[in-house]
N, CA and C atoms of all chains as a GROMACS GRO file, in nm:
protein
  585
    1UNK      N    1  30.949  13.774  -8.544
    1UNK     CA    2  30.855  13.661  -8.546
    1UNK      C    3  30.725  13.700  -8.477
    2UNK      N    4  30.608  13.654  -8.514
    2UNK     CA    5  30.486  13.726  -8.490
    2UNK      C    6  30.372  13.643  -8.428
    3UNK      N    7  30.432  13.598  -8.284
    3UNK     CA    8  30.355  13.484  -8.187
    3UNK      C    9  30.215  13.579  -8.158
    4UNK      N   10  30.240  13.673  -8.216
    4UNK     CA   11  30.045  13.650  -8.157
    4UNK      C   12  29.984  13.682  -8.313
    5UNK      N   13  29.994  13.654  -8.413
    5UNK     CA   14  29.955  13.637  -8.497
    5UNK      C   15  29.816  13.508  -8.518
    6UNK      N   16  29.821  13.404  -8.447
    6UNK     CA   17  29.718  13.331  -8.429
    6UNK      C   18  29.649  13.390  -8.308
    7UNK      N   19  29.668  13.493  -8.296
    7UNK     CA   20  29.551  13.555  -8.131
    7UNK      C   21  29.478  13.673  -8.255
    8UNK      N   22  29.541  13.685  -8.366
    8UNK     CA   23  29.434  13.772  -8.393
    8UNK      C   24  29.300  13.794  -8.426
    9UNK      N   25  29.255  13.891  -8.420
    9UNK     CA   26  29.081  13.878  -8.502
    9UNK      C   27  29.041  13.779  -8.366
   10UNK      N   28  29.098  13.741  -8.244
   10UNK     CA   29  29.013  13.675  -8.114
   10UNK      C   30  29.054  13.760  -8.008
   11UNK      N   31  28.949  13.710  -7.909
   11UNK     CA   32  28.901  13.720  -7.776
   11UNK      C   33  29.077  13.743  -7.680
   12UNK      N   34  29.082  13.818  -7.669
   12UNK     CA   35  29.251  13.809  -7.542
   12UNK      C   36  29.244  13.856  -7.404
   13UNK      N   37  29.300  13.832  -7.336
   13UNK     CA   38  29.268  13.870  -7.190
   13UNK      C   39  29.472  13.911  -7.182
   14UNK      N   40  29.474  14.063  -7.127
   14UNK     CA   41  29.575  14.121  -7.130
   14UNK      C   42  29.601  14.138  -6.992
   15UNK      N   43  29.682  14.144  -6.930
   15UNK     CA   44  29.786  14.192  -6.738
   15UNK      C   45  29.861  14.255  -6.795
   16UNK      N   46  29.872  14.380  -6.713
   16UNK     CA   47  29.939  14.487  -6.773
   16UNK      C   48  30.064  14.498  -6.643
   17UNK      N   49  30.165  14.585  -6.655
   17UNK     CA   50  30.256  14.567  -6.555
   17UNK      C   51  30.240  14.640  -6.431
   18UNK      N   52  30.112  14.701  -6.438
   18UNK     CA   53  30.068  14.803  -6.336
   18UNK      C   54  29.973  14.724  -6.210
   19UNK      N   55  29.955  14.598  -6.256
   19UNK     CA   56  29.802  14.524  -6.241
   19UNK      C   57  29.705  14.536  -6.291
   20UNK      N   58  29.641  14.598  -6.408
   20UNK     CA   59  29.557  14.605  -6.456
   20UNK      C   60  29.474  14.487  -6.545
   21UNK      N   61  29.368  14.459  -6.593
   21UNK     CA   62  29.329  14.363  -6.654
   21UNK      C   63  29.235  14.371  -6.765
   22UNK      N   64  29.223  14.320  -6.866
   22UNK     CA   65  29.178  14.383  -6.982
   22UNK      C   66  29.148  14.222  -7.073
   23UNK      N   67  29.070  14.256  -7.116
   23UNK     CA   68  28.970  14.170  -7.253
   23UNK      C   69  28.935  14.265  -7.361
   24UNK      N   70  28.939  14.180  -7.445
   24UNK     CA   71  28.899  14.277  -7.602
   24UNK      C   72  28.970  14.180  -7.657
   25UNK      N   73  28.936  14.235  -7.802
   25UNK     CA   74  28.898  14.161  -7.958
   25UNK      C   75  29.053  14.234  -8.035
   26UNK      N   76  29.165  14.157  -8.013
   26UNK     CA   77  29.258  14.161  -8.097
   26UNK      C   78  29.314  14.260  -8.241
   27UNK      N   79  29.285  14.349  -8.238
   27UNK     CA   80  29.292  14.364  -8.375
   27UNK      C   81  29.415  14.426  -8.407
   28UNK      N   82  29.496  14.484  -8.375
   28UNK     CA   83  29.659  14.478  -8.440
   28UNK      C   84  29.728  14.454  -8.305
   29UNK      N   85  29.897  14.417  -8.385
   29UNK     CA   86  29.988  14.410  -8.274
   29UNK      C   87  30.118  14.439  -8.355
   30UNK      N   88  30.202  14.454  -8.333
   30UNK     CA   89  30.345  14.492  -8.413
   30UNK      C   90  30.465  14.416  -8.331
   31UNK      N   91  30.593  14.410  -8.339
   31UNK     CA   92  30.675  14.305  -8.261
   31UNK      C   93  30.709  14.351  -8.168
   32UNK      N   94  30.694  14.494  -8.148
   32UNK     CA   95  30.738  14.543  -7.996
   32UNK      C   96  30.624  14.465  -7.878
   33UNK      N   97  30.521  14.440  -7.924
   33UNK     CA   98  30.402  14.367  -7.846
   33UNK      C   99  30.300  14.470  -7.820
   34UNK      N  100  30.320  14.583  -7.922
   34UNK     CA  101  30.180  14.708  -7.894
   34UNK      C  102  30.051  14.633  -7.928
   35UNK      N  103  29.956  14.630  -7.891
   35UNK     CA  104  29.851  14.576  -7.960
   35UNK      C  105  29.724  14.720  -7.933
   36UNK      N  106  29.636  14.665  -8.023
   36UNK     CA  107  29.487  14.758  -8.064
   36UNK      C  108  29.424  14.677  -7.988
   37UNK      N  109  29.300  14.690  -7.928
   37UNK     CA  110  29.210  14.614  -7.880
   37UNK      C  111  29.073  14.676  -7.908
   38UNK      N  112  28.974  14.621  -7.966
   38UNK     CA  113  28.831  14.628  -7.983
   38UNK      C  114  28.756  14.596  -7.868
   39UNK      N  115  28.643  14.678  -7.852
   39UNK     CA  116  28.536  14.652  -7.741
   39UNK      C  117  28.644  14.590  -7.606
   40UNK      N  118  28.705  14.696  -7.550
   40UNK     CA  119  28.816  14.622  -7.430
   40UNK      C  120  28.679  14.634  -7.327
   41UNK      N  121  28.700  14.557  -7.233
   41UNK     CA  122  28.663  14.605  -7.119
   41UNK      C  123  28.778  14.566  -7.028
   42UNK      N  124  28.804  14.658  -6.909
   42UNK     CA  125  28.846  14.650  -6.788
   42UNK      C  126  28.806  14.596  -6.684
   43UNK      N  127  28.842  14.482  -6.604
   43UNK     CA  128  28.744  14.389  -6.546
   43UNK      C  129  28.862  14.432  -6.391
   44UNK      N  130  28.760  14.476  -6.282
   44UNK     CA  131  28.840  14.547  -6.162
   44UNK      C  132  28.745  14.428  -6.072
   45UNK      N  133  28.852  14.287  -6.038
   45UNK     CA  134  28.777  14.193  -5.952
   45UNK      C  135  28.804  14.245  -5.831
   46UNK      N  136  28.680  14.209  -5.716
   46UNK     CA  137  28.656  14.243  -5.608
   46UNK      C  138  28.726  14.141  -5.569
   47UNK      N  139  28.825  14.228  -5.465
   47UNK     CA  140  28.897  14.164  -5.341
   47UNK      C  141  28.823  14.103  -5.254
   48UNK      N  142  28.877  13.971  -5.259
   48UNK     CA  143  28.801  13.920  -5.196
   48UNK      C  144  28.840  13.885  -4.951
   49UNK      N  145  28.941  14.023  -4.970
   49UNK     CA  146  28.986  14.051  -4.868
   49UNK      C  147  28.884  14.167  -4.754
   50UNK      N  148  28.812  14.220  -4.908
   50UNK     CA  149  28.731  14.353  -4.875
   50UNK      C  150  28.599  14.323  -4.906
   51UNK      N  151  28.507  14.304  -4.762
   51UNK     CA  152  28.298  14.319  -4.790
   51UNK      C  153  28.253  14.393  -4.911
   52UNK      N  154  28.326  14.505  -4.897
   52UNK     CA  155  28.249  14.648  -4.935
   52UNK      C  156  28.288  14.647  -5.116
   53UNK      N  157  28.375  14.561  -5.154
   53UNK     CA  158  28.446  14.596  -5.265
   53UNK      C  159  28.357  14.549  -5.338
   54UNK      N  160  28.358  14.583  -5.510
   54UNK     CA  161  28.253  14.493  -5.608
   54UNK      C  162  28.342  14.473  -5.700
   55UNK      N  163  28.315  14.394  -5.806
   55UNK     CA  164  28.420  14.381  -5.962
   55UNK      C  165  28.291  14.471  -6.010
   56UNK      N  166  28.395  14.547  -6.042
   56UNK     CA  167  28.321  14.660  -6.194
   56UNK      C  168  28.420  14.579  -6.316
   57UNK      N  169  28.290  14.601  -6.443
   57UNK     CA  170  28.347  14.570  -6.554
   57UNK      C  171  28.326  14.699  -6.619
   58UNK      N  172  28.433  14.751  -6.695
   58UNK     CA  173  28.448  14.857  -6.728
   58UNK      C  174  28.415  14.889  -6.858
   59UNK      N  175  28.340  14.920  -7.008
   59UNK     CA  176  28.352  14.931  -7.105
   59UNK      C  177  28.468  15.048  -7.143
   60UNK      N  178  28.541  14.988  -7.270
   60UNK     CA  179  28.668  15.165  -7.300
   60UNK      C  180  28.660  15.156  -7.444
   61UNK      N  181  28.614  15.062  -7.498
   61UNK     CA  182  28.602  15.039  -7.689
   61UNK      C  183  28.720  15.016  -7.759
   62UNK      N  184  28.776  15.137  -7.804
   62UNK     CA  185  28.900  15.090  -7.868
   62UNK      C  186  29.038  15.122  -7.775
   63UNK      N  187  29.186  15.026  -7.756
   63UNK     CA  188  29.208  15.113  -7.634
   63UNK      C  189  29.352  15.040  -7.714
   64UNK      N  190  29.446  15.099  -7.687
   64UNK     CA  191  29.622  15.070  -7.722
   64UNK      C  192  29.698  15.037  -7.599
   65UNK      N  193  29.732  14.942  -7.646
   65UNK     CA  194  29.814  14.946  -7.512
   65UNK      C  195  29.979  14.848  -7.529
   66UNK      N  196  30.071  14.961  -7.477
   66UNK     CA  197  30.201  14.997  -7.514
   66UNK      C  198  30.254  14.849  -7.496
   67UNK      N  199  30.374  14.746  -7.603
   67UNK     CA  200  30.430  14.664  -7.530
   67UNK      C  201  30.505  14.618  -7.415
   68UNK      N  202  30.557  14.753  -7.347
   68UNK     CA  203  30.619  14.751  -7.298
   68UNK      C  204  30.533  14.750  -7.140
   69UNK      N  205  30.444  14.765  -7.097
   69UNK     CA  206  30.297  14.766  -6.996
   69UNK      C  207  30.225  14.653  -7.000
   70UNK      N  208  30.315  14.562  -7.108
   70UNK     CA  209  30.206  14.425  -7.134
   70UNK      C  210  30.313  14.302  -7.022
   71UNK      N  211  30.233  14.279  -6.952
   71UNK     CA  212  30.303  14.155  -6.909
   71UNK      C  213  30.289  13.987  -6.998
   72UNK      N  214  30.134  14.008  -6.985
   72UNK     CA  215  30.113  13.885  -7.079
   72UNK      C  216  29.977  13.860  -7.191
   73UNK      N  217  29.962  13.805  -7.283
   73UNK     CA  218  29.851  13.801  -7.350
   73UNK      C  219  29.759  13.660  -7.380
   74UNK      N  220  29.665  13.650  -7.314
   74UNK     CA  221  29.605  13.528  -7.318
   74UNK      C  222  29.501  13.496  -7.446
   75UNK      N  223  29.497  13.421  -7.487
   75UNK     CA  224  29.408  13.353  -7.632
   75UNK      C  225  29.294  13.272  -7.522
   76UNK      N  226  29.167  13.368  -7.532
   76UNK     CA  227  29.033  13.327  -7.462
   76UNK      C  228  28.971  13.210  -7.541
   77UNK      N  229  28.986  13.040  -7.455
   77UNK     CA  230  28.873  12.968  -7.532
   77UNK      C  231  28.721  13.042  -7.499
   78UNK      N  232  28.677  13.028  -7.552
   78UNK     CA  233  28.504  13.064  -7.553
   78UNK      C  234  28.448  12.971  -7.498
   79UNK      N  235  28.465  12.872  -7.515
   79UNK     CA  236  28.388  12.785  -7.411
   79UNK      C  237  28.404  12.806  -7.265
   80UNK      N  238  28.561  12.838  -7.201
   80UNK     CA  239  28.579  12.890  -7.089
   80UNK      C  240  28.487  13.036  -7.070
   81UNK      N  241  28.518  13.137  -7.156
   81UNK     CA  242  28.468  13.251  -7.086
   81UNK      C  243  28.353  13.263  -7.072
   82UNK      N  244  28.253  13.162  -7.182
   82UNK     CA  245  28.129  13.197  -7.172
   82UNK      C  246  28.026  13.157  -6.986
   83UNK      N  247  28.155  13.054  -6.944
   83UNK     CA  248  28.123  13.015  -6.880
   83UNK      C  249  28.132  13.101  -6.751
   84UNK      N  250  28.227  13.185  -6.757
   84UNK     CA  251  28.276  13.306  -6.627
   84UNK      C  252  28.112  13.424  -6.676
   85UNK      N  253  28.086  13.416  -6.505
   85UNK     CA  254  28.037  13.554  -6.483
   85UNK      C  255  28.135  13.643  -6.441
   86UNK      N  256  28.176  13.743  -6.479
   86UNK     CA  257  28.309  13.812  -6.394
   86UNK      C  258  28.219  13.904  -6.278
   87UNK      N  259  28.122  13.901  -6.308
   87UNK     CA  260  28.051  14.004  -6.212
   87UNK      C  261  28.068  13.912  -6.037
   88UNK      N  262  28.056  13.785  -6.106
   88UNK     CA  263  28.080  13.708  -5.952
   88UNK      C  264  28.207  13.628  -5.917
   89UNK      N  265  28.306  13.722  -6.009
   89UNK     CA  266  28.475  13.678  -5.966
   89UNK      C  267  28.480  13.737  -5.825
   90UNK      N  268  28.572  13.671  -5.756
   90UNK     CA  269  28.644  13.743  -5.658
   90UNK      C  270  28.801  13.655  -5.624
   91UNK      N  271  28.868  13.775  -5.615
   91UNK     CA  272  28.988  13.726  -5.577
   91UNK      C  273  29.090  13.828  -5.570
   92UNK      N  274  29.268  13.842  -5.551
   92UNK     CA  275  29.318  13.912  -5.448
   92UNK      C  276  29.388  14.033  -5.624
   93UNK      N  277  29.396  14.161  -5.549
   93UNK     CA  278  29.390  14.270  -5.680
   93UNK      C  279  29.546  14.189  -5.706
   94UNK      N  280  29.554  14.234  -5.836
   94UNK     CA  281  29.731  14.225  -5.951
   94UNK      C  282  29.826  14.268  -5.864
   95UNK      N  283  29.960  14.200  -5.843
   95UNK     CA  284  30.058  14.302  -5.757
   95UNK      C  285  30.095  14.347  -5.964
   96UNK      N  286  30.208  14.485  -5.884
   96UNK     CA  287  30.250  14.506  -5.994
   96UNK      C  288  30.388  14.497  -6.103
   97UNK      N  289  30.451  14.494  -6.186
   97UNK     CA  290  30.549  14.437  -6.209
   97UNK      C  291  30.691  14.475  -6.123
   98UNK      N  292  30.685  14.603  -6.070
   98UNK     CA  293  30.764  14.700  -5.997
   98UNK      C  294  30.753  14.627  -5.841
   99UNK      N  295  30.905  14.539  -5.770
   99UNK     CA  296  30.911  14.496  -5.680
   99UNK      C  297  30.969  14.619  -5.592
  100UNK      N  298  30.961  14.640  -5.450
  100UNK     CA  299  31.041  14.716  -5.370
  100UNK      C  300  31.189  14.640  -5.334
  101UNK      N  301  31.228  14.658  -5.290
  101UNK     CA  302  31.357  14.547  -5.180
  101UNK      C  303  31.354  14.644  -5.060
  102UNK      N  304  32.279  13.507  -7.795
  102UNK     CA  305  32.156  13.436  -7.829
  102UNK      C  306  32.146  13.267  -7.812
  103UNK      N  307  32.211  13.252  -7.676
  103UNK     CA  308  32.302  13.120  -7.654
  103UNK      C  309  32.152  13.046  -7.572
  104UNK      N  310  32.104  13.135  -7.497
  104UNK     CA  311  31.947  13.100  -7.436
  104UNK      C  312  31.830  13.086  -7.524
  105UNK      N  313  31.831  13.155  -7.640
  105UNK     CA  314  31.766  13.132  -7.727
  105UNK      C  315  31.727  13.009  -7.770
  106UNK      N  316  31.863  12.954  -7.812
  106UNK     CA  317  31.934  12.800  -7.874
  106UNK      C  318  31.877  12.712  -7.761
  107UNK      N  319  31.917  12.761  -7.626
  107UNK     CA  320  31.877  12.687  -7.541
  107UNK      C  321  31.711  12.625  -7.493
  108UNK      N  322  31.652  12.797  -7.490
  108UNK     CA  323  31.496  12.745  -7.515
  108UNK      C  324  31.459  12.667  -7.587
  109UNK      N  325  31.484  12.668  -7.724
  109UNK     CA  326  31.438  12.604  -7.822
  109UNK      C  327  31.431  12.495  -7.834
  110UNK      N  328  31.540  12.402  -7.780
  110UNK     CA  329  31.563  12.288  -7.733
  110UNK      C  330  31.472  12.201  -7.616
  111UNK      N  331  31.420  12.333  -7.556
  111UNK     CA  332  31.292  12.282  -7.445
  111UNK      C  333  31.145  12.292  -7.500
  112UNK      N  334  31.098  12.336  -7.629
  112UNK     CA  335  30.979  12.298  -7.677
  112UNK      C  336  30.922  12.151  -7.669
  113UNK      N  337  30.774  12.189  -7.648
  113UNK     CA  338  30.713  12.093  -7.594
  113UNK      C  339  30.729  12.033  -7.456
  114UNK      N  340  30.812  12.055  -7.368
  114UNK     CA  341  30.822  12.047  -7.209
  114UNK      C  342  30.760  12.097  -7.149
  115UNK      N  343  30.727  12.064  -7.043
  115UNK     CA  344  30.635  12.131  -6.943
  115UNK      C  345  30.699  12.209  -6.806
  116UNK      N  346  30.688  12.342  -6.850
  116UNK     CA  347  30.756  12.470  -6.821
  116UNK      C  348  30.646  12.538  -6.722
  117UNK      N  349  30.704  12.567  -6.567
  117UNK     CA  350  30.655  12.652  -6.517
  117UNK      C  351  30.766  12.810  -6.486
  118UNK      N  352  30.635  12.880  -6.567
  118UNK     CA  353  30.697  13.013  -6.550
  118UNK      C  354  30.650  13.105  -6.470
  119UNK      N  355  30.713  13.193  -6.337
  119UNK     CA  356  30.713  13.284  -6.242
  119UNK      C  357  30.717  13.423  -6.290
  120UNK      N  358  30.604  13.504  -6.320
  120UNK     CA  359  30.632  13.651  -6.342
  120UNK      C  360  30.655  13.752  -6.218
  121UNK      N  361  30.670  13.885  -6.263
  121UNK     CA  362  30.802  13.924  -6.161
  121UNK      C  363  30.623  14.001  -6.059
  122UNK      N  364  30.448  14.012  -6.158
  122UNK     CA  365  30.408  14.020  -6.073
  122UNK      C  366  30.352  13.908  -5.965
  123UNK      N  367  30.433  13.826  -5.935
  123UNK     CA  368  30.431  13.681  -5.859
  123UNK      C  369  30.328  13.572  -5.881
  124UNK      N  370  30.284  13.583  -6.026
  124UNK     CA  371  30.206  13.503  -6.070
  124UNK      C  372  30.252  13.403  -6.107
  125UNK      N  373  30.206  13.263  -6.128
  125UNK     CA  374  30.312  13.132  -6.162
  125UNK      C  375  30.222  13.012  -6.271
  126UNK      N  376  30.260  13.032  -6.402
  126UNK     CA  377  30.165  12.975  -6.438
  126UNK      C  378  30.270  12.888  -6.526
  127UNK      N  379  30.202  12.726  -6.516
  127UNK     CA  380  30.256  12.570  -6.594
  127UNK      C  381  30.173  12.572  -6.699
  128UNK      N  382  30.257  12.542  -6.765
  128UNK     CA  383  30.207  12.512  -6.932
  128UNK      C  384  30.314  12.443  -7.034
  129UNK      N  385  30.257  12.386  -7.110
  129UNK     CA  386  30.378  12.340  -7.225
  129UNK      C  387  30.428  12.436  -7.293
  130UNK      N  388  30.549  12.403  -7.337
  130UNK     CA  389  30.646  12.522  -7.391
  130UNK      C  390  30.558  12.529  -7.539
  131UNK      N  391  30.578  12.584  -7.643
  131UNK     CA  392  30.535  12.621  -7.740
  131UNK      C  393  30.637  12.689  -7.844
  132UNK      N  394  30.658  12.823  -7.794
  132UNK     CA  395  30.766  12.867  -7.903
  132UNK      C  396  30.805  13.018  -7.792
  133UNK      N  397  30.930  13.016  -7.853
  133UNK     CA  398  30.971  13.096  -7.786
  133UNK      C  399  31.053  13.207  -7.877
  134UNK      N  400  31.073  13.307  -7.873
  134UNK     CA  401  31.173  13.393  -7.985
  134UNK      C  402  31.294  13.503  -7.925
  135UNK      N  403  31.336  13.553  -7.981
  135UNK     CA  404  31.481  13.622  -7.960
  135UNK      C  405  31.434  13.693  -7.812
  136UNK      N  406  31.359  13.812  -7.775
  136UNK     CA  407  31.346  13.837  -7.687
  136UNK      C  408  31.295  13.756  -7.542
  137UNK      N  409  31.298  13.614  -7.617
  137UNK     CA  410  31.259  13.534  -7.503
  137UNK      C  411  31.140  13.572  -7.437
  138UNK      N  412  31.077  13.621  -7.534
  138UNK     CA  413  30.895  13.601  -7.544
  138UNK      C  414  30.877  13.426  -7.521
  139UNK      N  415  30.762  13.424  -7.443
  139UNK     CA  416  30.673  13.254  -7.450
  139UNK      C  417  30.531  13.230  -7.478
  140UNK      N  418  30.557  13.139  -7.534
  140UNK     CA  419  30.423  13.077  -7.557
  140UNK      C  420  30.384  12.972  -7.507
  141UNK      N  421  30.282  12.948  -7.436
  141UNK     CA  422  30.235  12.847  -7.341
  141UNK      C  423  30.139  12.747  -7.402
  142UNK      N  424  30.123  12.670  -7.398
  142UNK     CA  425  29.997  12.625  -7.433
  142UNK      C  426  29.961  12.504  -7.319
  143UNK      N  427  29.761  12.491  -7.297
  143UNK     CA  428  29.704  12.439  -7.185
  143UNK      C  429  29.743  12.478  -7.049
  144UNK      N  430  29.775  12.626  -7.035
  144UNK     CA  431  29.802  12.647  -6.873
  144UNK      C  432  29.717  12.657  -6.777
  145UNK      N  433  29.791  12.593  -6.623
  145UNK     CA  434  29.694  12.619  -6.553
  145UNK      C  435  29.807  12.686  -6.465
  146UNK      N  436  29.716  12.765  -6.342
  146UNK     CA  437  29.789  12.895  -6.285
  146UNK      C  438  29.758  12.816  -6.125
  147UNK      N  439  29.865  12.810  -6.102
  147UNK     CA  440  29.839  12.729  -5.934
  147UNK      C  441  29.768  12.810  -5.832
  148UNK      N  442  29.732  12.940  -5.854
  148UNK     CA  443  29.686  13.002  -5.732
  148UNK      C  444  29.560  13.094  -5.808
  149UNK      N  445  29.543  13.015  -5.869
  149UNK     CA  446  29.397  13.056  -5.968
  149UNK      C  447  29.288  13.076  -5.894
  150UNK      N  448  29.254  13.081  -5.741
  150UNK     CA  449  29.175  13.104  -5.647
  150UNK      C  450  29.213  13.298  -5.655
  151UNK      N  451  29.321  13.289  -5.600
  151UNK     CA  452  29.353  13.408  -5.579
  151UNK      C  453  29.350  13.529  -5.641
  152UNK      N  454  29.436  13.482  -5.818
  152UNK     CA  455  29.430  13.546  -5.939
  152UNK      C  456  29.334  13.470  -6.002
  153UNK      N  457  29.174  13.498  -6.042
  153UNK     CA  458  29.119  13.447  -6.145
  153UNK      C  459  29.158  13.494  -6.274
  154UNK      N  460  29.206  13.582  -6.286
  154UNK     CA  461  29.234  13.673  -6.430
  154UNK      C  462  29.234  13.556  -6.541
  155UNK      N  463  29.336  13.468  -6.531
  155UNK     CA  464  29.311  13.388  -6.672
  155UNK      C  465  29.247  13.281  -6.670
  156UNK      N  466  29.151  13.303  -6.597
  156UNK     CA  467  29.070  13.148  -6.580
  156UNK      C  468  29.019  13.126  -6.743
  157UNK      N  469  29.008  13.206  -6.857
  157UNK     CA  470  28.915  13.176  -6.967
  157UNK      C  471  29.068  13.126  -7.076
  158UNK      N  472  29.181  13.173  -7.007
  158UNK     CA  473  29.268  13.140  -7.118
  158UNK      C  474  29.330  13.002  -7.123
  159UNK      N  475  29.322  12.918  -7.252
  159UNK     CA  476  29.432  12.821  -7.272
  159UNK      C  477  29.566  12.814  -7.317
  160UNK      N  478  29.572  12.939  -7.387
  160UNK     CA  479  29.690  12.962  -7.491
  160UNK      C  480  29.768  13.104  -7.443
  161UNK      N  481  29.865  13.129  -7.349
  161UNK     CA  482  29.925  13.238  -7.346
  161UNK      C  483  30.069  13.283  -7.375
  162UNK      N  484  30.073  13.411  -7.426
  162UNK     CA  485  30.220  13.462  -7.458
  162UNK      C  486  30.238  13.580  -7.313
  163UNK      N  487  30.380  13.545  -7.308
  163UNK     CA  488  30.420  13.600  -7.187
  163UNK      C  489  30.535  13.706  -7.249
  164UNK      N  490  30.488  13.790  -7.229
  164UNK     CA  491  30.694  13.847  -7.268
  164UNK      C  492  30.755  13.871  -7.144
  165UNK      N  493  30.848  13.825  -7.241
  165UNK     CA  494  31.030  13.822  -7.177
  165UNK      C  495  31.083  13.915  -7.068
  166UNK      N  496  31.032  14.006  -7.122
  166UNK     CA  497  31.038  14.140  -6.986
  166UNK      C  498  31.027  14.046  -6.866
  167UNK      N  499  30.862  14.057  -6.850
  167UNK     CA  500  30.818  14.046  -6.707
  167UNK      C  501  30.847  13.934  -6.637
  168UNK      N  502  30.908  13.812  -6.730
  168UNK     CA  503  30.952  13.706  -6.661
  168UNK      C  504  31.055  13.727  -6.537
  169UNK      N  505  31.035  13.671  -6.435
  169UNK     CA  506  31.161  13.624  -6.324
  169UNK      C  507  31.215  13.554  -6.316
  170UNK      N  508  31.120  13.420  -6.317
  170UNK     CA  509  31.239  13.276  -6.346
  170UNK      C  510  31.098  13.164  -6.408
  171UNK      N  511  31.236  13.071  -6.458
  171UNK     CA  512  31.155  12.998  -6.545
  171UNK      C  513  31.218  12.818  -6.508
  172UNK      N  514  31.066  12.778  -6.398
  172UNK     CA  515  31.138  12.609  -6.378
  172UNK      C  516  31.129  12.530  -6.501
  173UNK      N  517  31.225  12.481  -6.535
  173UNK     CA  518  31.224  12.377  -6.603
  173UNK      C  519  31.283  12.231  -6.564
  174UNK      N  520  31.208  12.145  -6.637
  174UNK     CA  521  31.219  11.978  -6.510
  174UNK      C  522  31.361  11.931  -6.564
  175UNK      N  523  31.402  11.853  -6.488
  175UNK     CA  524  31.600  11.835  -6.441
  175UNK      C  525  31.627  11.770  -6.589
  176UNK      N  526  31.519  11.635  -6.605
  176UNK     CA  527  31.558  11.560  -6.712
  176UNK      C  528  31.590  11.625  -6.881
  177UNK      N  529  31.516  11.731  -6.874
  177UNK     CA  530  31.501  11.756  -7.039
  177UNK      C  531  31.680  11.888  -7.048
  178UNK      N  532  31.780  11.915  -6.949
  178UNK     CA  533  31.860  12.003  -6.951
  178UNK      C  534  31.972  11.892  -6.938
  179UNK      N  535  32.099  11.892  -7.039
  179UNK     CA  536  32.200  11.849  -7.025
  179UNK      C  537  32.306  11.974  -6.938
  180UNK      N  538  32.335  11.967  -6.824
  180UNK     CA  539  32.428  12.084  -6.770
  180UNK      C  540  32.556  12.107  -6.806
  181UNK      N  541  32.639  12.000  -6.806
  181UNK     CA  542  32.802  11.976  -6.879
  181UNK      C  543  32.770  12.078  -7.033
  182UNK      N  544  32.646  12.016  -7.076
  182UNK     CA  545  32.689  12.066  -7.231
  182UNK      C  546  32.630  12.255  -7.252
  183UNK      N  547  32.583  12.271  -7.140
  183UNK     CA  548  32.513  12.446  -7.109
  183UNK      C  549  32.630  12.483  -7.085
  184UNK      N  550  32.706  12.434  -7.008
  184UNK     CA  551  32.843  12.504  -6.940
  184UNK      C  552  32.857  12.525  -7.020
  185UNK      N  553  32.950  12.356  -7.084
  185UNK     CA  554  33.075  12.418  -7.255
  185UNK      C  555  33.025  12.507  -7.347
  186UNK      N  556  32.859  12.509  -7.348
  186UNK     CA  557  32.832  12.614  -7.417
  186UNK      C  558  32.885  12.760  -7.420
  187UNK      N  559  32.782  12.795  -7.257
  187UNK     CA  560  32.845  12.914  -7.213
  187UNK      C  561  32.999  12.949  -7.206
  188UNK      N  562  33.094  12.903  -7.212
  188UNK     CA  563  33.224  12.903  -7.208
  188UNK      C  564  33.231  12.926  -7.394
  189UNK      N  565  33.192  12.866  -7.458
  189UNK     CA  566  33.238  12.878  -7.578
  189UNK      C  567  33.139  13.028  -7.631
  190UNK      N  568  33.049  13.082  -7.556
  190UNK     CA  569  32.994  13.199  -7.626
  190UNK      C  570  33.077  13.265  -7.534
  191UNK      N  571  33.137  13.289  -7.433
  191UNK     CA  572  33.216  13.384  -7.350
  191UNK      C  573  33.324  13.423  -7.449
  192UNK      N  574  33.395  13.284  -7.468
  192UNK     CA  575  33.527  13.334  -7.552
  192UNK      C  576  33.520  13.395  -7.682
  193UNK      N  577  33.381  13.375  -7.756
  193UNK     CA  578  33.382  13.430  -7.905
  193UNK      C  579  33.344  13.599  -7.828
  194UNK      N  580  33.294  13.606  -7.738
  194UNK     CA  581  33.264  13.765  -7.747
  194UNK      C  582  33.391  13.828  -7.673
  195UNK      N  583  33.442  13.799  -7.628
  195UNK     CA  584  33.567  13.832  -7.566
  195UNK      C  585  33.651  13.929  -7.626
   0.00000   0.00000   0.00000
């Protein structure tokens, strides 16, 4: 069954299981949850624990990324994002999917 | 595929789900499939100060993997009939 089939050909905001964070333009996915992404960028928000830190937004263009590294996939309204500067996000980095005990 | 049956039965409820990287985001159920993939729809993320990451999203799929636990509210779960369930998928695989 192919739930991101209405995310395609749009805007997605991806968390990867590492913490990582990612936007781009949908363009394939298969049922394992691999997806293609167009014009990704990598958006690295500044901790807002750390002065010195900045959010870099990263350009990478076309970028794959494995289902199994995907935690979750978000369907971007546009009216929301247009509204985010990410340059003036701040907030605390991704933990990652990997707990200690 | 007894949870499956079971999700399915909770579409359209309002489901907060805990990922294992301690993120916690409420949303209505939507659809859910064999791997217990989700689909959210209108979420908001309670500590959205902290994690802005999905501040632009309304509509998210979560997979099943990374989930930890998943609240669901008391009223919409019959428990007697989850048991006899579970008891009756125990014994067919047995």
């Amino acid at each position: 069954m192919s739930y991101l089939a209405p995310f395609q050909d749009q805007r997605v905001s991806i968390i990867t299981t590492d913490g990582r964070f990612f936007i781009g333009l949908l363009k394939f996915f298969d049922l394992s949850t691999n997806v293609v992404l167009q014009d990704t960028k990598e958006i690295i928000i500044k901790d807002i624990q750390d002065e010195e830190d900045q959010t870099q937004v990263i350009d990478l263009g076309v970028y794959l990324i494995r289902g199994d590294c995907m935690v979750c996939c978000g369907l971007n309204d546009e009216q929301l994002e247009n509204q985010i500067d990410w340059m003036t996000v701040e907030g605390e980095p991704l933990k990652t999917t990997k707990n200690k005990i | 595929m007894l949870f499956f049956s079971f999700f399915k039965t909770l579409v359209d409820q309002q489901i907060t789900v805990e990922l294992k990287n301690d993120i916690e985001i409420t949303g209505t159920l939507r659809s859910v499939d064999q791997y217990l993939n989700i689909k959210l729809e209108n979420i908001t993320n309670k500590e959205s100060i902290r994690y802005p990451h999905l501040n632009a999203v309304k509509t998210l799929f979560i997979r099943g993997s990374t989930i930890r636990y998943v609240h669901l509210p008391k009223s919409a779960i019959d428990v007697n009939l989850l048991q006899d369930a579970a008891r009756k998928e125990a014994m067919v695989s047995k």
